[in-house]
C-alpha positions as CSV (number, residue, x, y, z in Angstrom):
1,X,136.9,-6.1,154.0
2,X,135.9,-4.0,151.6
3,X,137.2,-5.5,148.4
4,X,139.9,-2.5,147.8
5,X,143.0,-4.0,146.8
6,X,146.0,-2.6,148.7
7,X,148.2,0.3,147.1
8,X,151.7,-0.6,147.5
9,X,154.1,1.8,149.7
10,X,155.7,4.8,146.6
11,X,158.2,6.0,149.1
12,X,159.5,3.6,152.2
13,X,161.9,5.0,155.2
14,X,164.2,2.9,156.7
15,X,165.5,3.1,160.1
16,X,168.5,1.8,161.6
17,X,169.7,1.9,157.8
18,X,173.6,1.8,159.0
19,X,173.0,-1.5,160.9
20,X,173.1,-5.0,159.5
21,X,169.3,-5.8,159.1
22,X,168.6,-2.2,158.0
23,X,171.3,-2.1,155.3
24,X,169.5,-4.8,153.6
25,X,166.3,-3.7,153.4
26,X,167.6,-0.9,152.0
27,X,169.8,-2.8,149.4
28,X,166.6,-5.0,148.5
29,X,164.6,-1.8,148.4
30,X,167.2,0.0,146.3
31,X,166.7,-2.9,143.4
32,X,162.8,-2.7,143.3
33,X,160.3,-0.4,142.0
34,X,160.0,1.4,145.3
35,X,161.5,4.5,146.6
36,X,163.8,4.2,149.2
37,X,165.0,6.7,152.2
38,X,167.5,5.0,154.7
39,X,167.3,6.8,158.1
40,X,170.3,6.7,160.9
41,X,171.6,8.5,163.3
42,X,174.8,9.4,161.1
43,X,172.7,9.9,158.1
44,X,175.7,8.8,156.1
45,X,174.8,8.4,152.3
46,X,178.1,7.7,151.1
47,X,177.8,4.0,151.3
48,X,174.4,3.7,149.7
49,X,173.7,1.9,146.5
50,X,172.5,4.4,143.8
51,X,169.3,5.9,144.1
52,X,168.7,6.4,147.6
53,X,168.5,9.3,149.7
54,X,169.9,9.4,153.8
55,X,168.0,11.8,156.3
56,X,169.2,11.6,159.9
57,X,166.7,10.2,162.3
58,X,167.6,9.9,166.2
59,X,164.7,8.4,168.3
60,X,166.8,10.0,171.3
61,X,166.0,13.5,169.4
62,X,162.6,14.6,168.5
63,X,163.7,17.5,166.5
64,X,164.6,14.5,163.9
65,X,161.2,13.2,163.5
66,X,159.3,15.2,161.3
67,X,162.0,15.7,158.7
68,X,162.7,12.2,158.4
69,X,159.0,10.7,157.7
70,X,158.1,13.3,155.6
71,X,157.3,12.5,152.1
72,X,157.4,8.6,152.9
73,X,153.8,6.2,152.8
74,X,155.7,3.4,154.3
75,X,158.1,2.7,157.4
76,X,160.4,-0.2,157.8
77,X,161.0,0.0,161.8
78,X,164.5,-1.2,163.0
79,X,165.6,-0.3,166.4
80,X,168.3,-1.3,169.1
């Protein structure tokens, strides 16, 4: 190792935001001093806590991919 110190994550995605795992990552998230983008296949934002964006993300669909990570440094990876 070099010494560095780690830079912590600005802007983290979420997947599988709408399920039970993902929902509270983002709700933790949503409280801190991080950005926070919660990704689904519904991209549904009306039941997020204040502050944080929804883009849709299907793994299914590729077309979804490179909206959905743009602009993010970190990815929280839920899948089922």
């Amino acid at each position: 190792m070099s010494g560095a110190r780690p830079t912590r994550p600005t802007q983290v995605l979420v997947t599988g935001a709408g399920g039970n795992v993902g929902r509270e990552v983002v709700r933790a998230l949503a409280q801190g001093e991080v950005g926070c983008t919660a990704a689904d296949r519904r991209a549904d934002a009306s039941a997020l806590p204040a502050g944080v964006s929804a883009r849709k993300l299907d793994f299914r669909d590729r077309a979804t991919w490179d909206h959905a990570i743009e602009g993010h440094d970190a990815l929280f990876l839920v899948r089922s």
